[in-house]
N, C-alpha and C positions, 0 to 999 in steps of 0.2 A: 496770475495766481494758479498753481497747478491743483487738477482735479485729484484730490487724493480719494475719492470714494472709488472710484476707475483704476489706483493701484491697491486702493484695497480689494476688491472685486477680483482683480487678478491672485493676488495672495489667495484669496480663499478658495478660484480656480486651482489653482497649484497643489492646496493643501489637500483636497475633495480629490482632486485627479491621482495623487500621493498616495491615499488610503484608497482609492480604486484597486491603482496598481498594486497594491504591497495585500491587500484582499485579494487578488488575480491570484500573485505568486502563493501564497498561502494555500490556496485550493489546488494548483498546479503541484505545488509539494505533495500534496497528500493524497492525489491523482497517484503522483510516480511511486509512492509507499505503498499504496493497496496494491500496486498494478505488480511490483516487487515482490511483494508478499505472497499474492496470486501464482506467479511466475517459481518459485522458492516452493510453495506447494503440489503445487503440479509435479517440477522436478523431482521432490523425495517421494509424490505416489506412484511415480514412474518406477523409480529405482529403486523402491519396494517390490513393485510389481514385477521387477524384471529379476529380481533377489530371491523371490517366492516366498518374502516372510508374510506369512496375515499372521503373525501373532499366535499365541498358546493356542488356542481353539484348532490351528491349520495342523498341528503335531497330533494327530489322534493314532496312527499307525506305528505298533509298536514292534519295538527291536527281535523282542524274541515270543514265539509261542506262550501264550499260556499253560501251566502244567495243572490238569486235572485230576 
C-alpha cells in the first residue's frame, strides 16, 4: 500500500517552495524598477546640470538696462 501522506508532503513541498520562488522574483522585480528609476533620475539631473537650466529662478539677469 503506498504511503500517500509522503507524496502529499512533497506536494505541499513544491507548492511552499513555488511561492518562495515566485515571492523571490517579485522582490527582485522591484529591486530592478527602483534601481531603474534611480538610474533615469540621476541621468536627467546630470543633463540638467550640464544644460544649466535650474528653472525660472536661474533667469534673473536681464537682457537690457533698466531705463530711469
Amino acid at each position: 500500500m503506498p504511503d500517500t501522506a509522503s507524496s502529499g508532503d512533497h506536494t505541499m513541498f513544491a507548492y511552499a517552495f513555488h511561492h518562495l520562488r515566485h515571492d523571490d522574483l517579485v522582490r527582485r522585480a522591484e529591486h530592478e524598477r527602483q534601481a531603474r528609476e534611480a538610474r533615469r533620475l540621476r541621468r536627467a539631473a546630470r543633463r540638467e546640470a550640464a544644460a544649466g537650466v535650474t528653472g525660472p529662478e536661474g533667469r534673473t539677469r536681464r537682457r537690457h538696462a533698466r531705463a530711469v
